[in-house]
C-alpha positions as CSV (number, residue, x, y, z in Angstrom):
1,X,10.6,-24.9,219.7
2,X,11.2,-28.0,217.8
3,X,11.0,-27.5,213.9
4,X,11.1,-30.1,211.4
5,X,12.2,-29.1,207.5
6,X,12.2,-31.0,204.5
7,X,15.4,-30.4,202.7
8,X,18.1,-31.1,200.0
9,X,17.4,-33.2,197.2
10,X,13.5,-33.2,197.5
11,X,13.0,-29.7,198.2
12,X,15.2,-28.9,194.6
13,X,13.3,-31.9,192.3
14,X,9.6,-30.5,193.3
15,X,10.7,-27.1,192.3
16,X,12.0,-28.6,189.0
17,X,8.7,-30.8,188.7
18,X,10.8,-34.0,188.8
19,X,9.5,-37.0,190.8
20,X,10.8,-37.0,194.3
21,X,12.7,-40.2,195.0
22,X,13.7,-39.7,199.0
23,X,13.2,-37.2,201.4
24,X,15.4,-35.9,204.2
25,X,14.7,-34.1,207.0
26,X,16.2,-31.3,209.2
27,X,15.6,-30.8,212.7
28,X,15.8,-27.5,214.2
29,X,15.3,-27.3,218.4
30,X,16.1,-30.8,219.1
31,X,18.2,-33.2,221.1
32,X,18.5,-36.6,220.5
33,X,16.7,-38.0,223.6
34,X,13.8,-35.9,222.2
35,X,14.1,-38.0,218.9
36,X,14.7,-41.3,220.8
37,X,11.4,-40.7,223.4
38,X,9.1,-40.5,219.9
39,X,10.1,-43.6,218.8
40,X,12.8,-42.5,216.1
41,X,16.0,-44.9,215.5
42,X,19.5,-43.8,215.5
43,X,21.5,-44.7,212.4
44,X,24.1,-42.4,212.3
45,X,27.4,-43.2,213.7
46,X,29.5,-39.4,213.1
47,X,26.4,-37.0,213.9
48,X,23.0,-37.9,215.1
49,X,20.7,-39.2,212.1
50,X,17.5,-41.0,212.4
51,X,14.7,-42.7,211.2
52,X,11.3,-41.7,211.1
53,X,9.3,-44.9,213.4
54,X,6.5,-45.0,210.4
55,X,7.9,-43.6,207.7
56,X,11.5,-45.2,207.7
57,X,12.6,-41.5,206.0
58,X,16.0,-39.5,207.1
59,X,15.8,-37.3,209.9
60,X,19.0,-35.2,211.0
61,X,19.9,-32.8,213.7
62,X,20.7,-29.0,212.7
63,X,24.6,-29.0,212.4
64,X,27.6,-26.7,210.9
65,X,30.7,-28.2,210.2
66,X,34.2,-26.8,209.9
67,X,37.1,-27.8,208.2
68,X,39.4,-29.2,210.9
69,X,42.1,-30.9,208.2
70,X,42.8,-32.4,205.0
71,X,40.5,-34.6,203.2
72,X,36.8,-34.5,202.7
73,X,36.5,-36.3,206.6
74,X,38.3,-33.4,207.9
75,X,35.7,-31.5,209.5
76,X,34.2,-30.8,212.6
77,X,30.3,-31.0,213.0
78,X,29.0,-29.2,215.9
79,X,24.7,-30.0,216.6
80,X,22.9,-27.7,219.2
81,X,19.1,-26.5,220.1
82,X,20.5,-23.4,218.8
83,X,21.7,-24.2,215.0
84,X,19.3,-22.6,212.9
85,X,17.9,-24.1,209.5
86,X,20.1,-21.3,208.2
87,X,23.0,-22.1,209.5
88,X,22.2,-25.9,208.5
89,X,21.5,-24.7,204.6
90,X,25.1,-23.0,204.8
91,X,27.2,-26.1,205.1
92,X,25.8,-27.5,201.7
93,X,27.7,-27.6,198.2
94,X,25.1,-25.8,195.6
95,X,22.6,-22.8,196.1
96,X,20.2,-25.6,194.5
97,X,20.3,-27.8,197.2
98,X,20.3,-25.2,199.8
99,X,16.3,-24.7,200.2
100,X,14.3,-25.8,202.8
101,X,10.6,-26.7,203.1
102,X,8.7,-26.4,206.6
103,X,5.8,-27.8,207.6
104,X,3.4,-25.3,205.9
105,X,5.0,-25.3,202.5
106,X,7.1,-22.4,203.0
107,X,10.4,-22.0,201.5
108,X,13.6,-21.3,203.3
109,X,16.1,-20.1,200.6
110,X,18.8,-18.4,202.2
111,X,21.5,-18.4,199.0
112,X,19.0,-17.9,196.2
113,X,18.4,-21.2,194.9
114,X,15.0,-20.9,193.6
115,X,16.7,-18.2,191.6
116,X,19.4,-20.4,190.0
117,X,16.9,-23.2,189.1
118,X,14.7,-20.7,187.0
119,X,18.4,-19.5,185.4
120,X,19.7,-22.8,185.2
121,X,23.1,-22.6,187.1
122,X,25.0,-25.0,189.7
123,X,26.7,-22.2,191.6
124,X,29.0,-23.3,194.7
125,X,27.5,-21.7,198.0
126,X,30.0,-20.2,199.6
127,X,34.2,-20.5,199.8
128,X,33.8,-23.2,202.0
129,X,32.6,-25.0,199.0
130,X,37.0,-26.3,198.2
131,X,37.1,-27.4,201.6
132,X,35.1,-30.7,200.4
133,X,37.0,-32.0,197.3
134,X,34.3,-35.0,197.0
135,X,31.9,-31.5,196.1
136,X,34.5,-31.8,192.5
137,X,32.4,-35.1,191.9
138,X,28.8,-34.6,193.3
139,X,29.1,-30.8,190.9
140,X,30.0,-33.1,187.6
141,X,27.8,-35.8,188.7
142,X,24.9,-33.0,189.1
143,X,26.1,-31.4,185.8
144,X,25.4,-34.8,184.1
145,X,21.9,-35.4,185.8
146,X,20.7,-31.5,184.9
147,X,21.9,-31.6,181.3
148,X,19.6,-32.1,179.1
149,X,17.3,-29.5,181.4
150,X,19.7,-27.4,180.3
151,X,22.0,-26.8,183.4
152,X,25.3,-25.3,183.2
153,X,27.5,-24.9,186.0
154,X,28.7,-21.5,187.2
155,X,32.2,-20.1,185.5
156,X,33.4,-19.4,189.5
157,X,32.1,-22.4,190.1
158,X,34.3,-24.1,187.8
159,X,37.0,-22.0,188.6
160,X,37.1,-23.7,192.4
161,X,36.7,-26.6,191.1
162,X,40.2,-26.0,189.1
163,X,41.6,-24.3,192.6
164,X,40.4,-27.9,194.1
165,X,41.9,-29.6,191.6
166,X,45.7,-28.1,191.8
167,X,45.2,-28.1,195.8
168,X,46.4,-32.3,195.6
169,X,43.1,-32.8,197.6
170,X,41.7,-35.0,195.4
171,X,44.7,-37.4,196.0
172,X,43.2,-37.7,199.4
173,X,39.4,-38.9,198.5
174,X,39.1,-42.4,199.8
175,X,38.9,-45.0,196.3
176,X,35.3,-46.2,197.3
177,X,33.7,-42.6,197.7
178,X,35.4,-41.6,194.1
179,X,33.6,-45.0,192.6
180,X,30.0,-44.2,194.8
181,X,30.2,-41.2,193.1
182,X,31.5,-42.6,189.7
183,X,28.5,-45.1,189.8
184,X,26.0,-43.1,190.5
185,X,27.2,-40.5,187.0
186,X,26.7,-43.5,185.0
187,X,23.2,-43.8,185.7
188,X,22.8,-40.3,184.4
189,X,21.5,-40.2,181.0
190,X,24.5,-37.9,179.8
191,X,27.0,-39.5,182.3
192,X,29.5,-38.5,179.4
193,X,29.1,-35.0,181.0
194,X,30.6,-36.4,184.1
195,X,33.6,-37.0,182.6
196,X,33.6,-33.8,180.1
197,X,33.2,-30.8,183.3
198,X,35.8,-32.9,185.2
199,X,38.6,-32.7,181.9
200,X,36.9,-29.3,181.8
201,X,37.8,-28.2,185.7
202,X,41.3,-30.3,185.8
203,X,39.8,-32.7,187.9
204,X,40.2,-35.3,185.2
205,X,43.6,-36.0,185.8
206,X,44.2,-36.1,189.5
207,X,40.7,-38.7,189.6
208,X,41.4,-40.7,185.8
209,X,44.9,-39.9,184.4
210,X,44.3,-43.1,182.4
211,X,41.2,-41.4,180.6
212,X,43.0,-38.1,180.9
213,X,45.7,-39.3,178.8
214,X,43.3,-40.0,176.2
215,X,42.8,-36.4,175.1
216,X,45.0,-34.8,172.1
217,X,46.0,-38.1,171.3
218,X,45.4,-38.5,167.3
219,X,43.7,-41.5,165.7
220,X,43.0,-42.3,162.1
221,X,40.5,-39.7,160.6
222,X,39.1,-42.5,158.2
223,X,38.3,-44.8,161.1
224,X,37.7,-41.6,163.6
225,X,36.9,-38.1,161.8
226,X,36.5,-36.7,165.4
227,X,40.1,-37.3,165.5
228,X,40.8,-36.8,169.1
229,X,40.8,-40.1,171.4
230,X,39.0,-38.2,174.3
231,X,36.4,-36.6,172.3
232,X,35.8,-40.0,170.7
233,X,35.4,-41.5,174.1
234,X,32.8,-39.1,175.6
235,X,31.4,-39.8,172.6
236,X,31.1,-44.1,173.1
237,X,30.0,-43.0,176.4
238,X,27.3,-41.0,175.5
239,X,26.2,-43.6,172.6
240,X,26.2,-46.4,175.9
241,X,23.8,-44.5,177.5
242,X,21.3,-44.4,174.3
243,X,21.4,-47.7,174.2
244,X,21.4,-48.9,177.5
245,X,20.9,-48.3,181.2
246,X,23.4,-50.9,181.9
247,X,25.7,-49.2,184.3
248,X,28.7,-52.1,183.6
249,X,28.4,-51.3,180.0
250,X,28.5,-47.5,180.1
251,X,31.9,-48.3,182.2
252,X,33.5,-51.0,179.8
253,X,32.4,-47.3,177.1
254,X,34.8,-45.4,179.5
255,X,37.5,-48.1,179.4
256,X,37.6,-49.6,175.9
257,X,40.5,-47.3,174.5
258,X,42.2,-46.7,177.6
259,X,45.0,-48.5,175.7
260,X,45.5,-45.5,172.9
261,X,46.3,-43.3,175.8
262,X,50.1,-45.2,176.1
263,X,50.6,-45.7,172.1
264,X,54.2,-45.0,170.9
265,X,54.4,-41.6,169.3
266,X,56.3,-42.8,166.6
267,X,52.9,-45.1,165.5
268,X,50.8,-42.7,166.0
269,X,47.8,-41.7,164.5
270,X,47.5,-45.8,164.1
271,X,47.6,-47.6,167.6
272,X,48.9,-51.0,167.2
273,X,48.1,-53.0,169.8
274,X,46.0,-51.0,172.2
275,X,43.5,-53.4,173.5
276,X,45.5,-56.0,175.3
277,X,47.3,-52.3,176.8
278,X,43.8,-50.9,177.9
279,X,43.1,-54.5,179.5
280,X,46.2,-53.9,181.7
281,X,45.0,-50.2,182.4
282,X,41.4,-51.6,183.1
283,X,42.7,-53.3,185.8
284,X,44.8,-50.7,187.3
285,X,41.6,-48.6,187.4
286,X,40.1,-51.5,189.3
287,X,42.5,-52.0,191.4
288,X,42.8,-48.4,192.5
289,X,39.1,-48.0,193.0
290,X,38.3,-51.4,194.1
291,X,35.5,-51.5,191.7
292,X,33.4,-54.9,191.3
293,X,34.5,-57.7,189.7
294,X,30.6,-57.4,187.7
295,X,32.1,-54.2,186.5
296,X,35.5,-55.4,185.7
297,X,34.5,-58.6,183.6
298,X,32.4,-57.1,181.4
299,X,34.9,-54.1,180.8
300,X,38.1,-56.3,179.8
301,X,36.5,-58.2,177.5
302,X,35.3,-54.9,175.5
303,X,38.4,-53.7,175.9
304,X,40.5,-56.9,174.4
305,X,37.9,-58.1,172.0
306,X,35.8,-54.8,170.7
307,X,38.2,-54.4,167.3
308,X,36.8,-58.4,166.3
309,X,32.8,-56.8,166.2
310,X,33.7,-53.9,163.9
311,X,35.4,-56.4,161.8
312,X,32.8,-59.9,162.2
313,X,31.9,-59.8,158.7
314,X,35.9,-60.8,157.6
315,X,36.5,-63.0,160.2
316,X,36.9,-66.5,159.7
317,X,34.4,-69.1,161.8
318,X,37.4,-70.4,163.9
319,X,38.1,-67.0,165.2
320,X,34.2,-66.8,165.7
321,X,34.4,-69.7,167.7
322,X,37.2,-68.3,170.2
323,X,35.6,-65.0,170.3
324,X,32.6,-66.5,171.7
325,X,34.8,-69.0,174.0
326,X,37.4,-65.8,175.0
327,X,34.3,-64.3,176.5
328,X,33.0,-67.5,178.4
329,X,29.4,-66.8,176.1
330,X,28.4,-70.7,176.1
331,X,28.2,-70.4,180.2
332,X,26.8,-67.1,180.4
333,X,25.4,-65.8,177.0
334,X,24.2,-62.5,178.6
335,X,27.9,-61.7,178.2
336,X,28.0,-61.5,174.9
337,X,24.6,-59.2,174.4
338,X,26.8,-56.8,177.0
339,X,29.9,-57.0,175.0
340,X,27.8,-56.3,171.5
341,X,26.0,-53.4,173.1
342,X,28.9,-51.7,174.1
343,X,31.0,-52.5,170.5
344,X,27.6,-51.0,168.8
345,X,28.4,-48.1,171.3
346,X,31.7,-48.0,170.2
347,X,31.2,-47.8,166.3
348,X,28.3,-44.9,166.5
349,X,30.7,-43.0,169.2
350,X,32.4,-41.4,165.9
351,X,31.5,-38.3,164.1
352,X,28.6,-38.8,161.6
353,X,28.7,-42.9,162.6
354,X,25.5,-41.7,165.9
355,X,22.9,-42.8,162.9
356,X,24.1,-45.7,161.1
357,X,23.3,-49.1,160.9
358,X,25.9,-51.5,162.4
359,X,24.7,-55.3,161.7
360,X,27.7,-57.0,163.5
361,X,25.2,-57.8,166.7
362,X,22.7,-59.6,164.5
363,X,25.2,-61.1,162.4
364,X,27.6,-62.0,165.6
365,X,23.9,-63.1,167.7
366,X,23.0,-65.4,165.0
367,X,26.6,-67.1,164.5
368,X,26.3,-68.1,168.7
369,X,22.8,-69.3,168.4
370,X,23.6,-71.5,165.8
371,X,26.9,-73.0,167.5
372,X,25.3,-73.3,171.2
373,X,22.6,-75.3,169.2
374,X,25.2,-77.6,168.1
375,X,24.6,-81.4,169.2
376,X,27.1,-82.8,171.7
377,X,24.8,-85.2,173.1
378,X,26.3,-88.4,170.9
379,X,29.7,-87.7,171.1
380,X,30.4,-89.9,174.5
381,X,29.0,-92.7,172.7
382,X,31.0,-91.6,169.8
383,X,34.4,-92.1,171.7
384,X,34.8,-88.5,172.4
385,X,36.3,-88.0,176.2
386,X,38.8,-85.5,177.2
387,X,40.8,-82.8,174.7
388,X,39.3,-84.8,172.1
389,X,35.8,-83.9,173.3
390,X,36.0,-80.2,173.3
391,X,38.1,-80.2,170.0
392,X,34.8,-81.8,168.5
393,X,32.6,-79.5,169.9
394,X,34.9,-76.7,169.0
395,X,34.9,-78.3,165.3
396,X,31.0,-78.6,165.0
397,X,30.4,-75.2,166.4
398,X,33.1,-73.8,163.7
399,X,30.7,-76.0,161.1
400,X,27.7,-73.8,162.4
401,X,29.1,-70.5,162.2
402,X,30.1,-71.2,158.6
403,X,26.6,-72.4,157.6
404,X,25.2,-68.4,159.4
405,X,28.2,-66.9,157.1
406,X,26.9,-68.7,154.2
407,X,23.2,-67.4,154.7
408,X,23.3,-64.9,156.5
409,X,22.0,-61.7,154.1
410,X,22.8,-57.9,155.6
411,X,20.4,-56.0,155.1
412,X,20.5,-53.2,152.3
């Protein structure tokens, strides 16, 4: 008898009265040519997935996997009339995402999830739960979404996630399934989370030894009183996502200090010289993870230029000038709202800075209007061509700025 099941995702947000984005479907009973005959399309390519003729939604065949080698690829997936929803649920990561809805309504919860959404817990479902090191990511990534419905994950949970993590497994994740992952944390409101259970489980290291490195490392307590370079970071990253919903930004928060991670010991708690270091480490994590150049952009020129917003108010209108020029904001001035969001991220990512006023953005905003409203029309007729031409335009912006320094009041 052929069964059809909502499951996963959709089952666990109506039971935590969230809105339900996407549904997914499991078939119990079926064959694919019983799919095919109704009209359904086949879209997967490793196990038989398809889409609803109407509805467009995710239907799958019943399967069970086993672990057939290293890697999260490494199973074998096995589909059959037989496979029950059961068996189906089993092969899932967390006892929340293990419940299944049939046609009438009722609930399939074979592991207890229902249970562990009215206690709040991400529990793993089985032992077969380390045989899928990308299950380290999708638990942090869940720990970050849940939070602030007050989630925790389970203490053996976290405990296979350490096993997972000292297993080298995680060496063996592809780069572009780390990043999906990655991505889709910093759309969490609290994707700072992400990052805090994987330092938490020792996942940190393995995945992002260059923000890993950041922890225990000492700044100034004048400038920092949280001290601690990883703590300060969680905390620009959770400050990004107050302000904005920006992904790109909430990665340049990440990324802006990776540079303090690699200061001489000898320097220390100051850190000379740290943001043209974190640009090069910016672009090793690129690299690695083959993350978009949208991504990349805005996140080296945060990380080389963020110390010049905390310090706008003593900077002279030259230096104003090649700011706005260093980050190409006369072509693309959206660049330099991005850059001043994640530099106000930045300054209120510091114990007992989350409520004050920072002013740079106005003051910095104000200095570019003026200078991209500068006149350049005359200056052909003027004689201006060439290196002579932008060192004019360069001087009359400078002229600008230094009128917006001259008025420009901060407020009490």
């Amino acid at each position: 008898m052929i069964k059809e099941f909502l499951v996963g995702g959709a089952v666990r947000d109506q039971l935590l009265n969230l809105s339900v984005k996407d549904k997914d479907w499991v078939v119990i009973g079926a064959t694919p040519e019983n799919l095919l005959s109704q009209g359904y399309i086949q879209v997967g390519k490793d196990f038989p997935v398809f889409l609803h003729p109407t509805s467009k939604e995710e239907y799958a065949l019943a399967r069970t996997e086993k672990k057939s080698g290293s890697g999260y690829t490494g199973f074998i997936c096995e589909f059959g009339q037989d496979i029950t929803i059961e068996q189906d649920l089993e092969r899932r990561d967390l006892t929340i995402n293990a419940i299944a809805q049939d046609e009438n309504g009722d609930l399939v919860d074979p592991f207890n999830g229902q249970q562990d959404i009215e206690n709040k817990i991400l529990r793993h479902i089985s032992l077969a739960f380390t045989e899928d090191p990308l299950r380290v990511l999708r638990v942090a990534r869940f720990a970050a979404r849940f939070f602030k419905l007050g989630f925790t994950i389970a203490e053996e949970t976290k405990a296979l996630m350490s096993d997972i993590a000292s297993s080298g497994e995680l060496a063996l994740l592809t780069p572009e399934r780390v990043w999906v992952e990655t991505e889709k944390a910093l759309s969490e409101d609290n994707a700072h989370i992400f990052f805090k259970v994987l330092r938490d489980t020792h996942c940190l290291k393995p995945l992002f030894p260059e923000i890993d490195k950041l922890f225990g490392v000492d700044q100034r307590a004048d400038y920092h009183p949280e001290i601690d370079t990883g703590i300060h970071t969680l905390m620009v990253i959770e400050q990004a996502c107050l302000l904005t919903p920006d992904t790109r930004i909430r990665f340049a928060a990440a990324t802006h200090d990776l540079g303090k991670g690699t200061t001489p010991d000898d320097i220390l708690p100051r850190h000379s010289g740290h943001e043209l270091r974190s640009v090069e480490l910016v672009n090793t994590v690129c690299q690695r993870f083959k993350i978009p150049n949208r991504y990349r952009e805005i996140a080296l020129i945060v990380a080389e230029h963020h110390g010049l917003s905390h310090r706008a108010f003593e900077l002279k209108a030259s230096t104003i000038a090649k700011l706005f020029k260093a980050i190409d904001a006369y072509r693309r001035p959206d660049r330099l709202n991005d850059f001043l969001v994640a530099c106000e991220a930045d300054y209120r990512g510091r114990t007992g800075f989350e409520k004050r006023d920072y002013f740079q953005p106005d003051f910095l905003s104000a200095c570019f209007k003026a200078s991209a409203k500068t006149d350049i029309s005359n200056l052909q007729e003027k004689g201006f061509e060439g290196k002579k031409m932008g060192d004019e335009i360069h001087r009359l912006r400078i002229k600008a700025i230094k009128q917006v320094q001259s008025d420009f009041v901060r407020p009490a």
